[in-house]
C-alpha positions as CSV (number, residue, x, y, z in Angstrom):
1,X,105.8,48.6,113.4
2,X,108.4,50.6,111.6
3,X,108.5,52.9,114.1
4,X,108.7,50.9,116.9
5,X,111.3,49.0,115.2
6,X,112.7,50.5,111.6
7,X,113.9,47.7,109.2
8,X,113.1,45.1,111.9
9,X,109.8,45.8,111.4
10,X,108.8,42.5,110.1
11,X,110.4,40.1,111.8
12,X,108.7,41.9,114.7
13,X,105.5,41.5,113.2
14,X,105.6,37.9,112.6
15,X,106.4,37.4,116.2
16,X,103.9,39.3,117.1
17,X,101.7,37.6,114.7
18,X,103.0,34.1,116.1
19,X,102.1,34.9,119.8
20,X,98.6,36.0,119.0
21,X,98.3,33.2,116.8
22,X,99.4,30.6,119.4
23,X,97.2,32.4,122.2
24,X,94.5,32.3,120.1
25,X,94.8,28.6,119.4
26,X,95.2,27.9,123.0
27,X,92.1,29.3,123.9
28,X,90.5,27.8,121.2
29,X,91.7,24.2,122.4
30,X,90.4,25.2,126.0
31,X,86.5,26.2,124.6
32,X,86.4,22.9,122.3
33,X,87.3,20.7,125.8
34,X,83.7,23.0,127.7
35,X,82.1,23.6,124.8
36,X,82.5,21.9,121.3
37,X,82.3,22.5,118.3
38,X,83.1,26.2,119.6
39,X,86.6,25.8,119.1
40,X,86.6,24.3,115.8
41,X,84.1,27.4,114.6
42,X,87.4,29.6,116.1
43,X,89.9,27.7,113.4
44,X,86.9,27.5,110.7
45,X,86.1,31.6,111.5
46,X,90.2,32.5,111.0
47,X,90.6,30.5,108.0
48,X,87.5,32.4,106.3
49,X,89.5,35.5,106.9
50,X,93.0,34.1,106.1
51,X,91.1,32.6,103.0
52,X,89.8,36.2,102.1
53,X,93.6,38.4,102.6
54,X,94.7,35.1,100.3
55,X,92.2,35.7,97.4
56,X,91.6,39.2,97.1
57,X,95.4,40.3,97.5
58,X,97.2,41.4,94.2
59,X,98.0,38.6,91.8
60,X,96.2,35.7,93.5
61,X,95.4,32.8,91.4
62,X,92.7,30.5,91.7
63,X,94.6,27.7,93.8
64,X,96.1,30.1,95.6
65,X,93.6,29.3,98.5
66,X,94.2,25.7,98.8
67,X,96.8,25.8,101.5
68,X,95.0,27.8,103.6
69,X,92.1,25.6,103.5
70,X,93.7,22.3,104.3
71,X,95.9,24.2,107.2
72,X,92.2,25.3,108.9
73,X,91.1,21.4,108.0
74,X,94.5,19.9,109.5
75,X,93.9,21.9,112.7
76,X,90.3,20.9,113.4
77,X,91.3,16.8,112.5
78,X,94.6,18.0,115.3
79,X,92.2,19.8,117.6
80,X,89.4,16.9,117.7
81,X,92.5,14.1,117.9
82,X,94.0,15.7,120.6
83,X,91.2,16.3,122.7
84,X,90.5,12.9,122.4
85,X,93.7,11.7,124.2
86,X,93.4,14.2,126.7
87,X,90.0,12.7,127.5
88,X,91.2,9.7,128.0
89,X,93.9,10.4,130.5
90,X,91.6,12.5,132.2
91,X,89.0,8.6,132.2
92,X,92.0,6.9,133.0
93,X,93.0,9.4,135.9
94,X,89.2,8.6,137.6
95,X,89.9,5.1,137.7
96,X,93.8,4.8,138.8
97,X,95.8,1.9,137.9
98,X,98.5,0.5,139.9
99,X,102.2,0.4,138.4
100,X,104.3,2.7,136.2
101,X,102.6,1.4,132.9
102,X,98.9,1.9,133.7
103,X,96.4,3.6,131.5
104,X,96.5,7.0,133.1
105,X,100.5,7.0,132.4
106,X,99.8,5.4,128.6
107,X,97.1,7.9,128.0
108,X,99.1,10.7,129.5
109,X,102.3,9.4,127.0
110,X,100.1,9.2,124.0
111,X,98.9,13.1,124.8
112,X,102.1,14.3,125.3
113,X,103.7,12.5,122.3
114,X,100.9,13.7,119.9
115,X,100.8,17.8,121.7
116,X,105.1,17.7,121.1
117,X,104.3,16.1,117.5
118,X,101.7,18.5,116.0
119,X,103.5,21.6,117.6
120,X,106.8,20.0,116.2
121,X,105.4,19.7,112.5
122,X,103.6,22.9,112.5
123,X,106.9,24.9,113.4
124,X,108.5,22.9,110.8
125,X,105.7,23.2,107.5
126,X,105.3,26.5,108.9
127,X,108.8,27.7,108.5
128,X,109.7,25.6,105.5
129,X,106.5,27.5,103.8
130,X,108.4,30.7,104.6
131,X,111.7,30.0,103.6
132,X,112.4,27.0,101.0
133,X,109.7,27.5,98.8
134,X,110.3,26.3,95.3
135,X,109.8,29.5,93.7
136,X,111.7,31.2,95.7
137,X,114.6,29.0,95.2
138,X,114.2,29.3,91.7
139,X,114.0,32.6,91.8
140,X,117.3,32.8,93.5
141,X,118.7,30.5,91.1
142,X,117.5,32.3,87.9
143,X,119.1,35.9,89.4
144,X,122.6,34.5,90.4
145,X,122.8,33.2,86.6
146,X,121.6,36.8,85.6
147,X,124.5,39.2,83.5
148,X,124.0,42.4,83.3
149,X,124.9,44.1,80.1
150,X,127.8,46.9,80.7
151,X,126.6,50.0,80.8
152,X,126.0,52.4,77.5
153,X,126.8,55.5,79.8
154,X,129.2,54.7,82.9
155,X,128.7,56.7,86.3
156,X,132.1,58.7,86.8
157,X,134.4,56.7,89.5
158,X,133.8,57.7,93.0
159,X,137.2,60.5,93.7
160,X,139.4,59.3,96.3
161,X,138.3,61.9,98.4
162,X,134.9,61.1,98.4
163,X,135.4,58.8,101.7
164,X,137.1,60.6,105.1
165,X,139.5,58.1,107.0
166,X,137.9,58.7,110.3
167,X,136.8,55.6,112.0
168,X,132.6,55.2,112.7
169,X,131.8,57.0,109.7
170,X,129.2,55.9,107.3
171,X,131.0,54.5,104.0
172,X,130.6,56.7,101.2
173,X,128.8,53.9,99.6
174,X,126.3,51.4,101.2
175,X,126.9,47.3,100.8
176,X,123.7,45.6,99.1
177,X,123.9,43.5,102.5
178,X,123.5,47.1,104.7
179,X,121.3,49.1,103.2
180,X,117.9,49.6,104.5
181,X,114.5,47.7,103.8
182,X,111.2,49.6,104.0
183,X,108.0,48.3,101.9
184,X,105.0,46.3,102.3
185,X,106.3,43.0,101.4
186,X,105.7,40.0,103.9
187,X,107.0,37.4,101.5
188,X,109.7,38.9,99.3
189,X,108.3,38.5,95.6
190,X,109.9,35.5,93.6
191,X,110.1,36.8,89.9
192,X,111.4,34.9,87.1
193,X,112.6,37.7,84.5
194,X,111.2,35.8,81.7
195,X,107.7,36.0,82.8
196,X,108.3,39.8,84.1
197,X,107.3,42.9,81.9
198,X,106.5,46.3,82.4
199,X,103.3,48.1,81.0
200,X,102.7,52.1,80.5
201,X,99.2,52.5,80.6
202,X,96.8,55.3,81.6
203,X,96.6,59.2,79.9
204,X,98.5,58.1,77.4
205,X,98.8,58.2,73.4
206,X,100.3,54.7,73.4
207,X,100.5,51.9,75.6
208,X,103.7,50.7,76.1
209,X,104.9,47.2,77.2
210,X,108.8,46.1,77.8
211,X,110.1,42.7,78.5
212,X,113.1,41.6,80.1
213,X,115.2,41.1,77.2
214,X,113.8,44.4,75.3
215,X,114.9,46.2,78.5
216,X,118.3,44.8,79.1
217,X,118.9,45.3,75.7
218,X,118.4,49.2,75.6
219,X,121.4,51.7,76.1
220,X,121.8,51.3,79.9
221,X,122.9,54.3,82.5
222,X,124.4,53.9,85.6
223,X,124.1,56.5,88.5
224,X,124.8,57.0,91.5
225,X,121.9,58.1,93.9
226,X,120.6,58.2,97.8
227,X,117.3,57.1,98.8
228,X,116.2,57.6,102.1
229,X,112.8,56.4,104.3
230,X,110.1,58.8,104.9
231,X,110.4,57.3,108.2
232,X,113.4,58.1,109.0
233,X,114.1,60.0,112.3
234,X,116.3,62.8,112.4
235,X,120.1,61.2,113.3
236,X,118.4,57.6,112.1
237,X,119.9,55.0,109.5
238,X,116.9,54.7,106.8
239,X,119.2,55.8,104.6
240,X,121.7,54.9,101.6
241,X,123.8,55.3,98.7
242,X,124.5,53.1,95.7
243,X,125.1,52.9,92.4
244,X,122.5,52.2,90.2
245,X,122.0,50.9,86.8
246,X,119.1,50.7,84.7
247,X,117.3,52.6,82.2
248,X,115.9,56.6,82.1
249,X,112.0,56.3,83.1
250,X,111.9,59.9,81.2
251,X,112.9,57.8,77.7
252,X,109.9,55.5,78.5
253,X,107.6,57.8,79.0
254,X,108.3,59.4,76.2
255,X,107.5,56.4,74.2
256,X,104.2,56.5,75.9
257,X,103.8,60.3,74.9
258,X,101.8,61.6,78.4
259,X,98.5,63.2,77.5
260,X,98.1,67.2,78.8
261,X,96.3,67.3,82.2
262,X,98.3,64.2,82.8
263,X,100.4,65.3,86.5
264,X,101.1,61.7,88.0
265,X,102.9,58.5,87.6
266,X,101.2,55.6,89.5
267,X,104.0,52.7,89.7
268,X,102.2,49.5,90.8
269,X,104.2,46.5,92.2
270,X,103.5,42.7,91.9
271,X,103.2,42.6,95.7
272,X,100.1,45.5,95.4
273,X,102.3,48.2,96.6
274,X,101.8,52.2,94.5
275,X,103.2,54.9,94.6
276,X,101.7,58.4,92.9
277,X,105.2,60.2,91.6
278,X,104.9,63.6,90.0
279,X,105.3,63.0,86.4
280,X,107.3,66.3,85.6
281,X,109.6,65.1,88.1
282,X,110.0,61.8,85.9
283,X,110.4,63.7,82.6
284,X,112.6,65.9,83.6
285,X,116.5,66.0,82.1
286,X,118.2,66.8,84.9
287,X,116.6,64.4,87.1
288,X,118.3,60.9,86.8
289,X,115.1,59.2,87.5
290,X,115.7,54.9,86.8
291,X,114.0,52.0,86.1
292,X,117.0,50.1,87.3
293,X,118.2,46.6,87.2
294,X,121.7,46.8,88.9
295,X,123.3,47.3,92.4
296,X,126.4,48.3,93.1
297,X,127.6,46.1,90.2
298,X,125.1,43.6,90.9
299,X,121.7,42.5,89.8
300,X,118.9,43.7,92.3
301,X,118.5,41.5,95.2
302,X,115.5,39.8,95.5
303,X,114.8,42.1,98.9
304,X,115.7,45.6,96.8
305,X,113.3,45.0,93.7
306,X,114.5,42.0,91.6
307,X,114.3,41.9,88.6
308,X,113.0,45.9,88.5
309,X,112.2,49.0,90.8
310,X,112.2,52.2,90.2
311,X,115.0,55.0,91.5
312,X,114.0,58.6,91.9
313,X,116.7,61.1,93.5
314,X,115.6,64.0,95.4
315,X,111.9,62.1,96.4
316,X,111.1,59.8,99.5
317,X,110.9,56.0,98.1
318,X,107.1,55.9,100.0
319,X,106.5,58.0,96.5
320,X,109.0,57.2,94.1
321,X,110.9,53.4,95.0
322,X,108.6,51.3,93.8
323,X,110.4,47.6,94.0
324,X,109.3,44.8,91.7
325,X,107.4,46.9,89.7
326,X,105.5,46.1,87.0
327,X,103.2,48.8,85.5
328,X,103.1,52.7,85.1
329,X,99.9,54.3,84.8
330,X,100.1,57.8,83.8
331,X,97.6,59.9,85.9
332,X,96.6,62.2,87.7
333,X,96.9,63.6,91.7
334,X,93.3,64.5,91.9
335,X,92.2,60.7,90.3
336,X,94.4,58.4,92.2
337,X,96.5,58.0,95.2
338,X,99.4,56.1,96.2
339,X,99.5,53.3,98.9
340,X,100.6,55.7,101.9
341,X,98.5,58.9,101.0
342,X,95.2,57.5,102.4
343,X,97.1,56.1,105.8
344,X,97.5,60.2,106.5
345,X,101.1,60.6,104.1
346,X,101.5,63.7,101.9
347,X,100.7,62.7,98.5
348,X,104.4,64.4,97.4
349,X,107.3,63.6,99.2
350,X,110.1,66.0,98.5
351,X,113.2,64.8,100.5
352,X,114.5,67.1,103.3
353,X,117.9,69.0,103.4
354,X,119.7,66.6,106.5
355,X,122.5,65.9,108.4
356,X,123.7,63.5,110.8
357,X,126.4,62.5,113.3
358,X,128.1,59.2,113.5
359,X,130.9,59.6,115.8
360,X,130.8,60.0,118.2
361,X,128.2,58.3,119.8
362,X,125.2,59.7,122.3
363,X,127.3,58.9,125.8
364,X,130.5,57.7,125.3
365,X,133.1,59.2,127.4
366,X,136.5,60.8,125.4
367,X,139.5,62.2,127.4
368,X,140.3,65.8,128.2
369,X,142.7,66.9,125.4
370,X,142.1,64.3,123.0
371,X,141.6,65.1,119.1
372,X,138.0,63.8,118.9
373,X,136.4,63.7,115.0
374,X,133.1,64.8,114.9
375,X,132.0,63.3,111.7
376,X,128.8,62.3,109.8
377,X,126.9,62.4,107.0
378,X,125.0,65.1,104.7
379,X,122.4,64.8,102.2
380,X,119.7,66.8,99.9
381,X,119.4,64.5,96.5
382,X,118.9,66.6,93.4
383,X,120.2,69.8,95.3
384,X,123.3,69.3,96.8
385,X,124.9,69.9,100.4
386,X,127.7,73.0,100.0
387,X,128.8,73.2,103.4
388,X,128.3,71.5,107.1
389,X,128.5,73.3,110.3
390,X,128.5,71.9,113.8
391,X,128.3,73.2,117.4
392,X,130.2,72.3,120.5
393,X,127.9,73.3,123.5
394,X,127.4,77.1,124.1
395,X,130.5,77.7,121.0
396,X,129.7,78.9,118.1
397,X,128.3,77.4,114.6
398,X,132.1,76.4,112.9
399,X,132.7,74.6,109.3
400,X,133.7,71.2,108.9
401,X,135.7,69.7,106.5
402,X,133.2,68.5,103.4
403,X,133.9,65.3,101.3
404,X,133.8,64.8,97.7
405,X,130.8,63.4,95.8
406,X,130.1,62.3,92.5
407,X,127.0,64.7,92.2
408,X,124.3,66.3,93.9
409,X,122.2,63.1,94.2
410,X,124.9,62.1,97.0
411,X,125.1,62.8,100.1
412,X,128.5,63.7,101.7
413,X,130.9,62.3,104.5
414,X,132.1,65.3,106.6
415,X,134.5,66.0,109.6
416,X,135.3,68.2,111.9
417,X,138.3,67.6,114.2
418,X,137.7,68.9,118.3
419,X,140.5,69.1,121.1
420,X,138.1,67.6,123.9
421,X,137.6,70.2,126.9
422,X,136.8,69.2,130.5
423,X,132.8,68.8,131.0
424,X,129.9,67.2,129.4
425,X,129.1,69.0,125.9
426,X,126.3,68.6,123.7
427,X,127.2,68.7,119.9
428,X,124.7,69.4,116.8
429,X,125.1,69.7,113.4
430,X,122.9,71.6,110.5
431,X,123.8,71.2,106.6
432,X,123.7,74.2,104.1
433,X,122.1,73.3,100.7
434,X,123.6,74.1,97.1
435,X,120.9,76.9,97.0
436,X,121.9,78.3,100.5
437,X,119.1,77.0,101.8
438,X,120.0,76.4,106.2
439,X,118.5,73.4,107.8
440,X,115.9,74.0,109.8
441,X,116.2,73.5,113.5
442,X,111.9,73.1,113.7
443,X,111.9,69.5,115.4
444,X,109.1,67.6,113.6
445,X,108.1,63.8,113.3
446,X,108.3,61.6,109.9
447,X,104.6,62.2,109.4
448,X,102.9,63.7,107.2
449,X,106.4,64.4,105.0
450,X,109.9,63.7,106.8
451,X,111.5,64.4,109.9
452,X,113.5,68.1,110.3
453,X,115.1,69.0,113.2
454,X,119.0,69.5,113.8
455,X,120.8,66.3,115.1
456,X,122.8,66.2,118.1
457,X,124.6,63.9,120.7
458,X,126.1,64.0,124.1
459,X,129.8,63.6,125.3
460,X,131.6,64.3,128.0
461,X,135.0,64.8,128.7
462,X,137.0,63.6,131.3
């Protein structure tokens, strides 16, 4: 599903799941009317598998179930009631009776009123279950009246040139509202801060647990950082930049004091999500590795890890971003696994040096002569992008104008300004990291690791 359809991957699902469901339900209606009580044993059959994901997934309670089973119990009572009617328009229809308001057009009323009725409330308790849920209105209640403490070390202010006043371009930083959404979550996790706290367990010499208050009292850090997707494509938008506050995972751990042989971080979420992060990358000083609180100046939203996720620069979040987290268990690669490594992921997921262009777009049409900015964006977290170079058709590789950034962890806006020639051109664009290192033009997929490949549109000019 993300592939198919990137961050609207759920909402496809659930449609998906909503026309299978309402097939299925269908056909079930049709083999109770031949053959009952096989339809009911459809309903009973899904609920014992709806009542199993319920009960066995991470942080179920005992009541947790109860929905579930009177949903499957309201649908047989709705199944066997409707039937009924049905049957007795069909009676009605074998013996006709004269006049507008008969018993075949009463019994065919009564159907249709109870069919609209049933459908009616099930959209509604359905969608209401989804949506205003008590907890998750408290939830949103309880992080609006959340404020966060200023920070103990400040990220340095974003330099004026930093963003390039050429329209299209990706802003230099990425609204809460716009930046992407990958994880596991079907329900977004509602998480009051007071009943949230995070536990170090595992290979270690002391187990260590932090509450809310303990953490937002410690000597906060803000930085500024870009995650990107494992699933990104190459040229694709699973990508973005913010400033992030929260506290260094590195300080933590040390508090834990990791045992030798120890190689691996396993974050666990509330929702069930891991992830299996190399736990040198974690200690290391010059990795500004977070458990963060903050946004962009703003507590986490509820979709992005409220109250706590971790931030990791230079690593794809499928093995670092772990969003409403609640435990780290030091370990090691050859004893556990993150969520994605047995679905065929690499079990380390090193982010690739990339580059993109977002103006102009694949197929628009520019005229001869005009002063057309090719422009993008550039990124390798933790390393650094040192120069951009980008190729007009058969011309060769030339330098565009690079952006400033607040630090490695960033990627960078770059231009580069073309007088439009008659014809159709195809443009691409390669970054060079801080260490010289060229990106590759190999064209591979997201799996096992992250797209490569150089990224390129076509124009033409007329």
């Amino acid at each position: 599903m993300v592939s198919l359809f990137g961050t609207g991957d759920k909402v496809a699902l659930f449609v998906l799941m909503s026309v299978v469901l309402v097939a299925v339900a269908a056909g079930a209606g049709v083999l109770e009317r031949r053959n009952p009580p096989y339809g009911a044993l459809v309903f009973a059959a899904g609920g014992v598998l709806a009542l199993l994901a319920v009960t066995t997934r991470s942080g179920s309670g005992t009541l947790d179930g109860a929905p579930t089973v009177a949903g499957i119990a309201a649908a047989v009572v709705v199944l066997r009631l409707l039937l009924q009617r049905l049957r007795r328009w069909e009676d009605a229809r074998a013996v006709p009776t004269a006049g507008p308001g008969g018993a075949g057009a009463v019994a065919r009323r009564s159907f249709i009123r109870w069919t609209v009725t049933s459908a009616a409330l099930a959209v509604v308790v359905g969608g209401a279950s989804r949506i205003g849920s008590a907890s998750l209105q408290a939830a949103a209640a309880v992080r609006r009246a959340v404020r966060l403490p200023q920070p103990a070390t400040p990220a340095p202010p974003v330099p004026s040139g930093a963003s390039l006043d050429v329209e299209g371009i990706t802003p230099y930083v990425t609204p809460n509202a716009d930046f992407y959404r990958i994880d596991t979550a079907l329900r977004v996790p509602a998480i009051d801060p007071a009943d949230w706290s995070l536990t170090i367990t595992g290979e270690v010499d002391e187990e260590v647990e932090l509450t809310w208050d303990e953490l937002l009292a410690l000597p906060l850090e803000e930085h500024m950082a870009t995650l990107s997707c494992v699933s990104n494509e190459v040229g694709g938008d699973l990508i973005g930049n913010a400033l992030w506050l929260g506290y260094p995972i590195r300080s933590l751990l040390a508090r834990a004091r990791p045992r030798a042989g120890a190689d691996m971080v396993l974050s666990r979420s509330i929702d069930g999500f891991t992830a299996g992060t190399p736990l040198d990358v974690l200690q290391d000083e010059g990795t500004d590795a977070l458990l963060a609180v903050g946004m962009n100046g703003d507590p986490l939203p509820a979709e992005h890890g409220f109250p706590a996720r971790l931030v990791v620069p230079g690593l794809f979040g499928y093995v670092s971003a772990t969003k409403w987290v609640t435990e780290l268990e030091v370990t090691r690669f050859s004893r556990a696994q993150g969520y994605w490594t047995p679905r065929g992921w690499s079990e380390r997921g090193p982010v690739k040096l990339e580059s993109r262009i977002d103006t102009p777009v694949d197929g628009v049409t520019v005229a001869v002569g005009d002063r057309v900015p090719i422009a993008g964006v550039a990124w390798q977290p933790h390393t650094g992008v040192k120069a951009v170079q980008v190729k007009v058709g058969d011309a060769d590789w030339q330098d565009a104008e690079l952006a400033d950034s607040v630090s490695a962890d960033t990627w960078r806006q770059w231009v580069l300004r073309w007088t439009a020639t008659k014809g159709r051109h195809e443009i691409q664009v390669r970054a060079v990291g801080a260490d010289g290192e060229v990106q590759t033009s190999v064209q591979r997929p997201p799996a096992p690791n992250g797209a490569t490949g150089w990224h390129g549109v076509t124009i033409t000019a007329s």
